[in-house]
ZADO-1210 file (C-alpha; in nm, 4 decimals, padded with zeros to 6 digits):
<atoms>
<atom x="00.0000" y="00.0000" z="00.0000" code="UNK" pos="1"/>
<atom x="00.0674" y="00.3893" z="-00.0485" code="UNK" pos="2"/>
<atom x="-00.0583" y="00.7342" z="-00.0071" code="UNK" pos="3"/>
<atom x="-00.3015" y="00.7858" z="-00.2552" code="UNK" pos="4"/>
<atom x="-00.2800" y="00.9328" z="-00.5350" code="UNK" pos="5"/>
<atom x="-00.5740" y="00.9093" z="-00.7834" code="UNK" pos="6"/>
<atom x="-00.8700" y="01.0808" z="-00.8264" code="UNK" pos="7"/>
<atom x="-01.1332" y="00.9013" z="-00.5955" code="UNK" pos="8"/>
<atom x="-00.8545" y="00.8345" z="-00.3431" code="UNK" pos="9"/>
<atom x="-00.8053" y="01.2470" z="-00.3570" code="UNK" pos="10"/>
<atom x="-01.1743" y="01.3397" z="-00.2891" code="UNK" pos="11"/>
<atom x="-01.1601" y="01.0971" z="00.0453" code="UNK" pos="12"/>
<atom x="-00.8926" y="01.2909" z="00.1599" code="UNK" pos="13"/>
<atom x="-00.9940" y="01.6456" z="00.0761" code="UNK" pos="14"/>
<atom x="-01.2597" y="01.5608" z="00.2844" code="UNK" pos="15"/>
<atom x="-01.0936" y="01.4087" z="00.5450" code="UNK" pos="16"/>
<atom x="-00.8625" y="01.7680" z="00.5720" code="UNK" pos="17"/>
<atom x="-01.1789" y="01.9834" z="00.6166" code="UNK" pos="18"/>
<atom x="-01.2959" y="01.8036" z="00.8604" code="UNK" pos="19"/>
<atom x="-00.9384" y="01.8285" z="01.0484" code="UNK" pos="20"/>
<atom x="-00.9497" y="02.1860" z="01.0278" code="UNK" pos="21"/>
<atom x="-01.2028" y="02.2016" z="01.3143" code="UNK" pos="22"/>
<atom x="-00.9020" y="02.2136" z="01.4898" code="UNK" pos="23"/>
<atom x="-00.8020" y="02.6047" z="01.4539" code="UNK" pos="24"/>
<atom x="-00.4521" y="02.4837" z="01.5881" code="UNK" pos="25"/>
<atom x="-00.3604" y="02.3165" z="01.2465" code="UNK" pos="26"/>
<atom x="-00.6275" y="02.4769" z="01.0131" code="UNK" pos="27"/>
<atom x="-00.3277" y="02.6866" z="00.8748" code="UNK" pos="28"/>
<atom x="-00.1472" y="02.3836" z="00.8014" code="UNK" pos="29"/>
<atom x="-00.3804" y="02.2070" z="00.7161" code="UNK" pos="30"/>
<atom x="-00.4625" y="02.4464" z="00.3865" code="UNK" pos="31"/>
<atom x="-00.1157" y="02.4185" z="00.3166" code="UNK" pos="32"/>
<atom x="-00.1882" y="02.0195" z="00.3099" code="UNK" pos="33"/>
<atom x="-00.5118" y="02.0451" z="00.1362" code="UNK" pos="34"/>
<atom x="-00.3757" y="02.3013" z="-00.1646" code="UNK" pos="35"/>
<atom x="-00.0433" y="02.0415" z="-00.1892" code="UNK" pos="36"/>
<atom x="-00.3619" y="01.7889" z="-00.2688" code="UNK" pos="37"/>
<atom x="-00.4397" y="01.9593" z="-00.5350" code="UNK" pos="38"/>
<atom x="-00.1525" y="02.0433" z="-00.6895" code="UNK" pos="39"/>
<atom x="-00.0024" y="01.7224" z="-00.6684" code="UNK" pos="40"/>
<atom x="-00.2948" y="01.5692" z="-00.8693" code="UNK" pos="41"/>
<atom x="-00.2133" y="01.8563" z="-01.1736" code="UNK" pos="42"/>
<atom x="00.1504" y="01.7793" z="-01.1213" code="UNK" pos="43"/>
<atom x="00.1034" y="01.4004" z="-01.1748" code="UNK" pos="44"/>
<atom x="-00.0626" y="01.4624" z="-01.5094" code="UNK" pos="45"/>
<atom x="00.1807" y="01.7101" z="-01.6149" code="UNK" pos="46"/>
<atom x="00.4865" y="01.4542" z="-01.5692" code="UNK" pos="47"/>
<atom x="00.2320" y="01.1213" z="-01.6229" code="UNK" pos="48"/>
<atom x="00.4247" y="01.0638" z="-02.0011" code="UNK" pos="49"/>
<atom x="00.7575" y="01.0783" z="-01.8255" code="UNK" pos="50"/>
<atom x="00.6414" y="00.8011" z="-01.5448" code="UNK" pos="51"/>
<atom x="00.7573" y="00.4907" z="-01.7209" code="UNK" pos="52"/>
<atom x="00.7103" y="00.1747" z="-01.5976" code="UNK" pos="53"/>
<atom x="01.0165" y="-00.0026" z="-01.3776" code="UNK" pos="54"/>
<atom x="01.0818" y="-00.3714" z="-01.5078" code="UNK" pos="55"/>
<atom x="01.2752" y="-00.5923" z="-01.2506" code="UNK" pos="56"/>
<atom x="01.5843" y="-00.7552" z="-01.3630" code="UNK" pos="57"/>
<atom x="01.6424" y="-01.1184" z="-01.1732" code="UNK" pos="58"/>
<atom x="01.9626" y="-00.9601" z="-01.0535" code="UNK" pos="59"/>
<atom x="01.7267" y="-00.6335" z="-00.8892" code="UNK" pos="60"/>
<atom x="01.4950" y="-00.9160" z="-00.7565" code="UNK" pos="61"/>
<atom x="01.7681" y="-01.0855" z="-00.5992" code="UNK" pos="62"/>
<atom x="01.9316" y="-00.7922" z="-00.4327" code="UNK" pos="63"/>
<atom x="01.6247" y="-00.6550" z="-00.2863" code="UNK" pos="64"/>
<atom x="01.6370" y="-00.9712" z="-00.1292" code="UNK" pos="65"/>
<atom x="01.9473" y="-00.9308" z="00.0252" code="UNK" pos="66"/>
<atom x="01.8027" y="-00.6175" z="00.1586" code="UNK" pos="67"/>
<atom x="01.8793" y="-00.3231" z="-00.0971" code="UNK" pos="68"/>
<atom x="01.5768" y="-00.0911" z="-00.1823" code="UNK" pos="69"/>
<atom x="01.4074" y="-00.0564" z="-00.5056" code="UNK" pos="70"/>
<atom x="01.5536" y="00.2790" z="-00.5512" code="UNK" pos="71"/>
<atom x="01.9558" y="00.3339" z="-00.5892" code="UNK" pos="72"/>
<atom x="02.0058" y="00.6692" z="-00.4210" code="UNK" pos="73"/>
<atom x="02.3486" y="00.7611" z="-00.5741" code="UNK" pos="74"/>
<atom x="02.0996" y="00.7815" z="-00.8760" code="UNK" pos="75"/>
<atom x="01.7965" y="00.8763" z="-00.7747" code="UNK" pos="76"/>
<atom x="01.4937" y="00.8996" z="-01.0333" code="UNK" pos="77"/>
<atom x="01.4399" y="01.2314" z="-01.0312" code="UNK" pos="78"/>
<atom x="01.5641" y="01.4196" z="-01.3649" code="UNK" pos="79"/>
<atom x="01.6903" y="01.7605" z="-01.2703" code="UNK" pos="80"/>
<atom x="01.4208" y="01.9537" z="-01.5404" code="UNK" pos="81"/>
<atom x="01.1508" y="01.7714" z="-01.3542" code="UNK" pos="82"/>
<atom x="01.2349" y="01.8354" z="-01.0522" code="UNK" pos="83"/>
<atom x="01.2607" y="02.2011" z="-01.1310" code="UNK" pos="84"/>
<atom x="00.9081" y="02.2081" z="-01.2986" code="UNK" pos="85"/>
<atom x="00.7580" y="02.0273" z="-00.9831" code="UNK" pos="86"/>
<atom x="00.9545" y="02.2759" z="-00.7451" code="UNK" pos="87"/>
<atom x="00.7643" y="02.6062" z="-00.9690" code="UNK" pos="88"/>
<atom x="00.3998" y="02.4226" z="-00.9775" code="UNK" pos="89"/>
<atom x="00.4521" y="02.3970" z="-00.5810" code="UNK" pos="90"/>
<atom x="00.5955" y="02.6901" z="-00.4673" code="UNK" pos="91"/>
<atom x="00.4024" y="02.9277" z="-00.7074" code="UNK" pos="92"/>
<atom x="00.0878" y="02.6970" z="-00.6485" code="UNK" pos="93"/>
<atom x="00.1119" y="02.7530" z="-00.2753" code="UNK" pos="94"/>
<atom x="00.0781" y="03.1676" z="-00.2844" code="UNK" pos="95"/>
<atom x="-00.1944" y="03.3447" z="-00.1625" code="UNK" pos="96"/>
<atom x="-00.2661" y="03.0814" z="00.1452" code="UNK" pos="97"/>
<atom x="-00.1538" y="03.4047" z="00.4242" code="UNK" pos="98"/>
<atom x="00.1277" y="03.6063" z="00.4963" code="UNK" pos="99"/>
<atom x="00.2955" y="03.3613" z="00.6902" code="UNK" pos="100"/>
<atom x="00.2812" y="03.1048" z="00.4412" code="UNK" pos="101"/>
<atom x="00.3622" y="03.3434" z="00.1544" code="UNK" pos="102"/>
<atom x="00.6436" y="03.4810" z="00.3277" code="UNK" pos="103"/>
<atom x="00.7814" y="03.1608" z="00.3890" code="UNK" pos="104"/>
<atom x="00.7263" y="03.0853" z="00.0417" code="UNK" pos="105"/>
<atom x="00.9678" y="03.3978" z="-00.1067" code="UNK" pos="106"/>
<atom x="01.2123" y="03.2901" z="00.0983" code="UNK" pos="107"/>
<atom x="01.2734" y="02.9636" z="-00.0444" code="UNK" pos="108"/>
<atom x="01.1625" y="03.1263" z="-00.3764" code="UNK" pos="109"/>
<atom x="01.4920" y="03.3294" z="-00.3157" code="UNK" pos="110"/>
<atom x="01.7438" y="03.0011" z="-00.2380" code="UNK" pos="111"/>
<atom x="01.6110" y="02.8633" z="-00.5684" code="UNK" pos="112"/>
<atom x="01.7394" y="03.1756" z="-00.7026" code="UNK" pos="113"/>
<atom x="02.0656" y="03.1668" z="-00.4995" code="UNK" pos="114"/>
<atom x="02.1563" y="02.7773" z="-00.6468" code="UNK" pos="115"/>
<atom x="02.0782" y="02.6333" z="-00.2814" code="UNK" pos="116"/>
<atom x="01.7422" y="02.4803" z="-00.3396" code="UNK" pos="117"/>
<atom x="01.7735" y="02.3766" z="-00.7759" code="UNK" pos="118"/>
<atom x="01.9831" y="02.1402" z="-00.9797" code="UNK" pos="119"/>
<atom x="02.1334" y="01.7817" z="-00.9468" code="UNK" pos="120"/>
<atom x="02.3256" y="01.8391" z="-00.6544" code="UNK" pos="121"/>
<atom x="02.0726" y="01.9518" z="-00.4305" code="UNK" pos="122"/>
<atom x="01.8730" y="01.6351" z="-00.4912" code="UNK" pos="123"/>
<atom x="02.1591" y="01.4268" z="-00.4898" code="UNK" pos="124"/>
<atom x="02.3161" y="01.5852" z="-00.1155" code="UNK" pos="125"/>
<atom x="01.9579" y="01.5417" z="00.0455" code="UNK" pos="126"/>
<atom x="01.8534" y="01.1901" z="-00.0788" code="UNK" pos="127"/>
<atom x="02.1948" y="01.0599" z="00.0278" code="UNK" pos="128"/>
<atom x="02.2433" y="01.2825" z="00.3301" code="UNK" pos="129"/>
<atom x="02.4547" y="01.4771" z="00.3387" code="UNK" pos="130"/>
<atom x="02.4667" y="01.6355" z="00.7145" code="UNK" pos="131"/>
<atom x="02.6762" y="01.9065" z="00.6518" code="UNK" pos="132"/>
<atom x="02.4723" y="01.9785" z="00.3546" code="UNK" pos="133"/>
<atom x="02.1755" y="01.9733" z="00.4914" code="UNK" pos="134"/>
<atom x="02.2597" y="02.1846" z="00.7828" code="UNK" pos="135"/>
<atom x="02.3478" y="02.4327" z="00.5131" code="UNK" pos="136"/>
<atom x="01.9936" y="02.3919" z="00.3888" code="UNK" pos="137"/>
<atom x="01.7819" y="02.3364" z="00.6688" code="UNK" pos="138"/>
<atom x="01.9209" y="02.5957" z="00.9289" code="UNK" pos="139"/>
<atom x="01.9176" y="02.9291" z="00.6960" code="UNK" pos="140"/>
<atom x="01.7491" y="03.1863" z="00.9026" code="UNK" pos="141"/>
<atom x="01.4160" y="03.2346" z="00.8404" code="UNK" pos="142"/>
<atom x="01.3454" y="02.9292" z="00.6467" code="UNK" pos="143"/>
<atom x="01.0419" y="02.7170" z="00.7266" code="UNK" pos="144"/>
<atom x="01.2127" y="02.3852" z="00.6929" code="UNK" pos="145"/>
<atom x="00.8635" y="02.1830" z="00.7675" code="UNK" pos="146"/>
<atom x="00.7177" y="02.3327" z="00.4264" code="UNK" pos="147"/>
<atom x="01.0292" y="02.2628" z="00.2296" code="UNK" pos="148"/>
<atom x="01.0237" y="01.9424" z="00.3714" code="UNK" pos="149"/>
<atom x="00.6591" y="01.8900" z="00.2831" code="UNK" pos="150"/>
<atom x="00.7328" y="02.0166" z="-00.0757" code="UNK" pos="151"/>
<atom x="01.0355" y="01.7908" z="-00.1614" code="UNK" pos="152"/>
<atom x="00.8218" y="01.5120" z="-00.0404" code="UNK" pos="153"/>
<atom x="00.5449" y="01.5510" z="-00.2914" code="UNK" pos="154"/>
<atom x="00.8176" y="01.6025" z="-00.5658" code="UNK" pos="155"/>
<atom x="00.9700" y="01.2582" z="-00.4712" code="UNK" pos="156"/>
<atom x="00.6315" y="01.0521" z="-00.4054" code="UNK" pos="157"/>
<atom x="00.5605" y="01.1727" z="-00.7742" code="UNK" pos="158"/>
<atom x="00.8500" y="01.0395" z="-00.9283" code="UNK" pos="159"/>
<atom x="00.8469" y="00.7292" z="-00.7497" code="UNK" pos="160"/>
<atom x="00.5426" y="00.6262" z="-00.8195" code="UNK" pos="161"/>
<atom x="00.6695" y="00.4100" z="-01.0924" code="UNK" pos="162"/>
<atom x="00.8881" y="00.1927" z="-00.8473" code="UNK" pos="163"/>
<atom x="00.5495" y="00.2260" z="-00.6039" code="UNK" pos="164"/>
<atom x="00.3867" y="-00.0108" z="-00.9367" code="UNK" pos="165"/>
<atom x="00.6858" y="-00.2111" z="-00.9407" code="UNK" pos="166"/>
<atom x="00.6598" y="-00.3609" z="-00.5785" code="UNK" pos="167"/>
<atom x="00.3956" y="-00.6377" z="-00.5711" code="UNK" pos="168"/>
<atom x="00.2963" y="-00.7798" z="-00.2360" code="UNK" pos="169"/>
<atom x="00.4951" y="-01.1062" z="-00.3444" code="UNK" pos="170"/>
<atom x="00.8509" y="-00.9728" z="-00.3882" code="UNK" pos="171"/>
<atom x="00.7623" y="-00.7326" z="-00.0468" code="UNK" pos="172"/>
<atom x="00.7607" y="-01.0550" z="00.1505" code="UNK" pos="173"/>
<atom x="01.0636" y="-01.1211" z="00.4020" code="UNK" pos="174"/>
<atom x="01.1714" y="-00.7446" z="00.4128" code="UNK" pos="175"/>
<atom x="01.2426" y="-00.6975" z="00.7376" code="UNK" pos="176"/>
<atom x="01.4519" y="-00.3577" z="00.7866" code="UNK" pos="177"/>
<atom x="01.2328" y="-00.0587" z="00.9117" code="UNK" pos="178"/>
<atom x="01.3925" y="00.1231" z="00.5807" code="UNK" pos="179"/>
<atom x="01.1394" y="00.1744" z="00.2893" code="UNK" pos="180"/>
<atom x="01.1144" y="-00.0988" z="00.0402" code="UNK" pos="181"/>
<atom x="01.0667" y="00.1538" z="-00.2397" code="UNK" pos="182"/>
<atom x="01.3396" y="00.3988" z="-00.1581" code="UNK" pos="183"/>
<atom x="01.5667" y="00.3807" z="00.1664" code="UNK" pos="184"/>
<atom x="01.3922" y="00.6343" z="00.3895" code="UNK" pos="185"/>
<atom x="01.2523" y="00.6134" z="00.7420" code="UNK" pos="186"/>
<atom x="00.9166" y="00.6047" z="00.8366" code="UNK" pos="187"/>
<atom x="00.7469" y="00.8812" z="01.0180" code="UNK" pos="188"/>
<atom x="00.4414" y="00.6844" z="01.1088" code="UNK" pos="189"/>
<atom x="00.2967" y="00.3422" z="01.2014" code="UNK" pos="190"/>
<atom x="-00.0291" y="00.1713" z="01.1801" code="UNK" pos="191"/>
<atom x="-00.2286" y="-00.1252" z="01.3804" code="UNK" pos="192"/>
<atom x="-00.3922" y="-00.3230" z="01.1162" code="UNK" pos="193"/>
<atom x="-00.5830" y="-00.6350" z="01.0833" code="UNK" pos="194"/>
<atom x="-00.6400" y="-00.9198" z="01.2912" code="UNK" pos="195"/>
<atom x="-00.4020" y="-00.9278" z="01.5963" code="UNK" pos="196"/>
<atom x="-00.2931" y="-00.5803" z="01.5114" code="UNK" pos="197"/>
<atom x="-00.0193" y="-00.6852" z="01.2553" code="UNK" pos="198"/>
<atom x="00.2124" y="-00.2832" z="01.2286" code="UNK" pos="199"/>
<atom x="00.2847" y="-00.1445" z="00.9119" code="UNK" pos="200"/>
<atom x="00.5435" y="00.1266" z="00.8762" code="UNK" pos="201"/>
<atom x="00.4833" y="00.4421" z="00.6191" code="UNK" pos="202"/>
<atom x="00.7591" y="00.6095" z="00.4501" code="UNK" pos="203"/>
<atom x="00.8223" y="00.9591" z="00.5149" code="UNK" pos="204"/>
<atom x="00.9368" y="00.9869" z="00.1560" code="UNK" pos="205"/>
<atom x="00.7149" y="00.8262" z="-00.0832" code="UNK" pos="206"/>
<atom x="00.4266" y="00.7048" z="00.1721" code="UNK" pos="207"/>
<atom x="00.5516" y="00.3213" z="00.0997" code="UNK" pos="208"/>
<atom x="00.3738" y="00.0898" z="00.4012" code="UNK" pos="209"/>
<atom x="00.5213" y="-00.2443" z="00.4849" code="UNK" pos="210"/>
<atom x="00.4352" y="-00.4960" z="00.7102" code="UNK" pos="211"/>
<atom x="00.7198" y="-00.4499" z="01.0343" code="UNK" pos="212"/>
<atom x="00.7677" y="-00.6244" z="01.3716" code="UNK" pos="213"/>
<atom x="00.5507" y="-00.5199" z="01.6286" code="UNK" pos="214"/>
<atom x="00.8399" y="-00.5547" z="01.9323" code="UNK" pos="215"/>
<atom x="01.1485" y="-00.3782" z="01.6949" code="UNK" pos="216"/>
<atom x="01.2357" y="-00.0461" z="01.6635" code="UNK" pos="217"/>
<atom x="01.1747" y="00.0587" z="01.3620" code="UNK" pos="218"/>
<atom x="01.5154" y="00.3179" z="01.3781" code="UNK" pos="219"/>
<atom x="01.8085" y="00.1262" z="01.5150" code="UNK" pos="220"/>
<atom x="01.6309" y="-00.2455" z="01.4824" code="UNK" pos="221"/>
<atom x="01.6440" y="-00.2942" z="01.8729" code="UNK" pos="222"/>
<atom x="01.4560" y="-00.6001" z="01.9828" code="UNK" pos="223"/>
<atom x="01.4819" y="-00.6198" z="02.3701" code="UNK" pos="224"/>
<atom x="01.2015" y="-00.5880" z="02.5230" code="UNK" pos="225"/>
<atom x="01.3634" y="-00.3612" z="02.7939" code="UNK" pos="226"/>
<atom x="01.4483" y="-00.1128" z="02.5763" code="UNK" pos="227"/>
<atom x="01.0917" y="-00.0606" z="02.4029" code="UNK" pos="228"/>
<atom x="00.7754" y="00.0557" z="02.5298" code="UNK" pos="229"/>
<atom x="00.4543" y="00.1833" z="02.4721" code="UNK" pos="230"/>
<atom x="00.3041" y="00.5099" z="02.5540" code="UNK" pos="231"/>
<atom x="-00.0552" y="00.4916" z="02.5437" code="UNK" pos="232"/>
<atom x="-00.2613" y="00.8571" z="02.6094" code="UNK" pos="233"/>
<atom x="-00.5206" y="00.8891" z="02.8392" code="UNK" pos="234"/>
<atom x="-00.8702" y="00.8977" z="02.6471" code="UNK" pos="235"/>
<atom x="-00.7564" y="00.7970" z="02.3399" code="UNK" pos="236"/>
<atom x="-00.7555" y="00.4857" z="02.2386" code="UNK" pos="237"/>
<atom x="-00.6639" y="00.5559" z="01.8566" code="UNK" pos="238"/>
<atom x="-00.3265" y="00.6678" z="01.8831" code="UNK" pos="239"/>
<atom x="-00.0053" y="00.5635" z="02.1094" code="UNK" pos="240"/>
<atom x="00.3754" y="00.5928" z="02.0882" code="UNK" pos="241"/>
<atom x="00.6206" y="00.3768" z="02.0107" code="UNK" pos="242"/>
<atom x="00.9594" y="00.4812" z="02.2011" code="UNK" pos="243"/>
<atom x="01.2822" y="00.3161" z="02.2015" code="UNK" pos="244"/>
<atom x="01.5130" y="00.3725" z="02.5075" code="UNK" pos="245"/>
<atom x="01.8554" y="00.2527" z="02.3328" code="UNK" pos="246"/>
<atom x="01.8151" y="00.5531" z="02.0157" code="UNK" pos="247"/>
<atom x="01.5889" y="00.7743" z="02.2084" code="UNK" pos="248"/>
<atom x="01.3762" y="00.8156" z="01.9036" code="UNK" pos="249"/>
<atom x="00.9843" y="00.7519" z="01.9144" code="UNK" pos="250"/>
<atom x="00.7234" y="00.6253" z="01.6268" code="UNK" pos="251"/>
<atom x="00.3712" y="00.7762" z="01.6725" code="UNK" pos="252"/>
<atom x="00.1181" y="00.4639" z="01.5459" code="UNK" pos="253"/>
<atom x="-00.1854" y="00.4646" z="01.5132" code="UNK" pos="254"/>
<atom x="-00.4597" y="00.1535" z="01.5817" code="UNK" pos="255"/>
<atom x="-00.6835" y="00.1723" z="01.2587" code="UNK" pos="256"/>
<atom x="-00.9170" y="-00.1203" z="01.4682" code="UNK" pos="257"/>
<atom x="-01.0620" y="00.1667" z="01.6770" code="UNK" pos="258"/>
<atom x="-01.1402" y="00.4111" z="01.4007" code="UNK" pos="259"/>
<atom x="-01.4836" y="00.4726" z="01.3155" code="UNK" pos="260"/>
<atom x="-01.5658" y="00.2347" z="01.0019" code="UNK" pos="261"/>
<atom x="-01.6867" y="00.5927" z="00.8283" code="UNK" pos="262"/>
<atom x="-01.3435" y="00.7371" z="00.8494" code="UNK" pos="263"/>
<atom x="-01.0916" y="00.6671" z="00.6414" code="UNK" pos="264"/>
<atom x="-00.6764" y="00.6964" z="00.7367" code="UNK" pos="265"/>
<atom x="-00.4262" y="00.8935" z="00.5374" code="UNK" pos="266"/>
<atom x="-00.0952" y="00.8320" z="00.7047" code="UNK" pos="267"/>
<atom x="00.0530" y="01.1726" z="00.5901" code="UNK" pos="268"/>
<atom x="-00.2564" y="01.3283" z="00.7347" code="UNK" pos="269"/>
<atom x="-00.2278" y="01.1541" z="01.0550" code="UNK" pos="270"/>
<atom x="00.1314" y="01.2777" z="01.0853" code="UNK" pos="271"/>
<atom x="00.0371" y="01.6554" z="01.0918" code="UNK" pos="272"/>
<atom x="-00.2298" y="01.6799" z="01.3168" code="UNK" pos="273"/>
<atom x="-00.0971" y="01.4760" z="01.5710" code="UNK" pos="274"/>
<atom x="00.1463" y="01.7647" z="01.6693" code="UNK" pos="275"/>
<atom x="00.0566" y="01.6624" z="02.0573" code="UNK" pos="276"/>
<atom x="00.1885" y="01.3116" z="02.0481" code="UNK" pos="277"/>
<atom x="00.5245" y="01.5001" z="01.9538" code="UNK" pos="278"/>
<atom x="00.5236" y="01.7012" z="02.2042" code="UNK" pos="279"/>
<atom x="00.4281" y="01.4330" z="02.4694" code="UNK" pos="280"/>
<atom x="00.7363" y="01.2289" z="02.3322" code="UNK" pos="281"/>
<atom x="00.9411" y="01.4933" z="02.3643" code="UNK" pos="282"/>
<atom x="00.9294" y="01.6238" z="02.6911" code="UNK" pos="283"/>
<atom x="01.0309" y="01.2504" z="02.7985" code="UNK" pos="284"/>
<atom x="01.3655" y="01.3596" z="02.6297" code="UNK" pos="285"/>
<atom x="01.2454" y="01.1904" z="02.2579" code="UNK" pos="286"/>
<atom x="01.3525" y="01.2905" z="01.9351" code="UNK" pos="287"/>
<atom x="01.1058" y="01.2243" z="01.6329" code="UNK" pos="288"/>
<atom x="01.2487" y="00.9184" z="01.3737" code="UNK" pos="289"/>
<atom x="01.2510" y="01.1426" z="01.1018" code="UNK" pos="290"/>
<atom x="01.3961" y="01.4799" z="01.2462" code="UNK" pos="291"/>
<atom x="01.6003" y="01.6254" z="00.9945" code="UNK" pos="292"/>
<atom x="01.9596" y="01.5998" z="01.1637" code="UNK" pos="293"/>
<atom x="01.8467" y="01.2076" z="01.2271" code="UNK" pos="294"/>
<atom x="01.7475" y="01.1975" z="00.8887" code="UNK" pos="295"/>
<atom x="02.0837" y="01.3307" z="00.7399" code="UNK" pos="296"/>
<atom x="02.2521" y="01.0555" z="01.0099" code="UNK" pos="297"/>
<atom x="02.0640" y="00.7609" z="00.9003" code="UNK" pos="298"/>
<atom x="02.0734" y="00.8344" z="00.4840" code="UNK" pos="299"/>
<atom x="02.4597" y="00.9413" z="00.5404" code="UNK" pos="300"/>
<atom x="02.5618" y="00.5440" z="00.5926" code="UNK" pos="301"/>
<atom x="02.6695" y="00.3695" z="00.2667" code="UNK" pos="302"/>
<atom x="02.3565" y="00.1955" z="00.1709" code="UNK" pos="303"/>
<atom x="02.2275" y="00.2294" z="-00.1808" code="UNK" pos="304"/>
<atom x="01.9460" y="00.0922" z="-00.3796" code="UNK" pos="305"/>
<atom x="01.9377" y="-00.1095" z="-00.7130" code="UNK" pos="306"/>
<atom x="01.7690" y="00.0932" z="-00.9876" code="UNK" pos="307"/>
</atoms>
């Protein structure tokens, strides 16, 4: 399974976001969210001729076997002119949401302009993390780093969706590493599914879920019970924390058997507008899985995909 991306799949979730924005705390947000909805369904027909389909080699086949991801970072699928047309359709697209927003906007407008946010290298530094690199990125004053990183994940779900395709639920069986199948990254949420509550993780990347051990964490693979709890909070029964005492980091989950059967779950939703379960895991001296120094540690080992 994977974030959605078609038309039905869309309308389910526009509708899930306006009913979100109840909450005045991530309405703002939450517009930002509901606009990228919209612009990622143009986007994906403007670049649909380019998506060709992924064929699997018996070599790839065996590989990803061995543990390797679909995806071969040191040459990752995104062509530089598309990722430059995707990076104009969502930065322009996103104008005229508020002043916060649009000033946040011009100022990564501006880095595209300076040659810190455009071309090969840029993609190239962040998909195979490169910490100083990033910190050169992610820590210029001013910038709103959870909107880049919002943007850049759009651009990359897009052109992944052809290795998405490629991944059948038969060659997905006996991965076992809390990586992403599809394309290396971390997750930033789990889910509670099924009969006996079997956990899937979903990629922060390319929204990727795969079936993971309940009892592991899904960060630094630890598997003693000692080191791993659960945090459950009082009155909800939906949502709970996953936190591992060996890495410090946490995995907010969520248990999809006590969800209404009218509501439907979008993992990248879910991930916003549970900005409390962050905070909760936090003050008990947690760090989130996919925080972006974390995320420029884990992608900086020497791990690369096949394709």
């Amino acid at each position: 399974m994977s974030d959605c991306l078609d038309g039905s799949c869309l309308e389910l979730k526009r509708k899930r976001v306006e009913e979100a924005k109840e909450n005045p705390v991530y309405r703002e947000l939450l517009e930002v969210f509901s606009r990228l909805i919209d612009l990622t369904e143009s986007a994906i027909d403007r670049v649909r001729p380019d998506l060709k389909p992924v064929v699997l080699t018996p070599y790839v086949e065996e590989k990803f076997r061995e543990g390797l991801p679909l995806v071969d970072r040191k040459n990752f699928p995104v062509p530089e002119k598309k990722f430059e047309l995707l990076m104009d359709i969502f930065l322009k697209g996103l104008m005229g949401i508020g002043d916060s927003v649009d000033r946040d906007l011009h100022i990564l407008i501006d880095k595209r302009l300076d040659g810190r946010l455009r071309g090969r290298q840029f993609i190239e530094q962040f998909v195979m993390g490169s910490h100083a690199f990033l910190g050169s990125v992610f820590e210029i004053p001013d910038i709103n780093n959870h909107l880049l990183f919002l943007v850049l994940r759009n651009i990359f779900k897009i052109c992944l969706i052809p290795f998405q395709d490629t991944l059948t639920e038969e060659l997905a069986i006996g991965w076992e590493s809390g990586k992403c199948p599809v394309c290396g990254f971390p997750p930033d949420m789990g889910v509670l599914r099924g009969e006996g509550g079997k956990l899937y993780l979903h990629c922060a990347i390319c929204g990727h879920e795969w079936r993971f051990k309940r009892m592991t964490c899904a960060y630094c693979g630890q598997e003693l019970q000692k080191e791993l709890r659960y945090l459950e909070v009082e009155g909800d029964g939906i949502h709970r924390i996953h936190l591992c005492h060996l890495c410090k980091r946490y995995l907010k989950i969520v248990d999809e058997r006590n969800l209404p059967e009218s509501m439907p779950l979008f993992l990248d939703l879910e991930e916003l507008i549970t900005h409390h379960l962050d905070i909760i895991a936090e003050q008990q001296g947690y760090i989130p899985g996919i925080q972006m120094d974390a995320l420029a540690k884990d992608h900086g080992q020497n791990v690369s995909g096949l394709l």
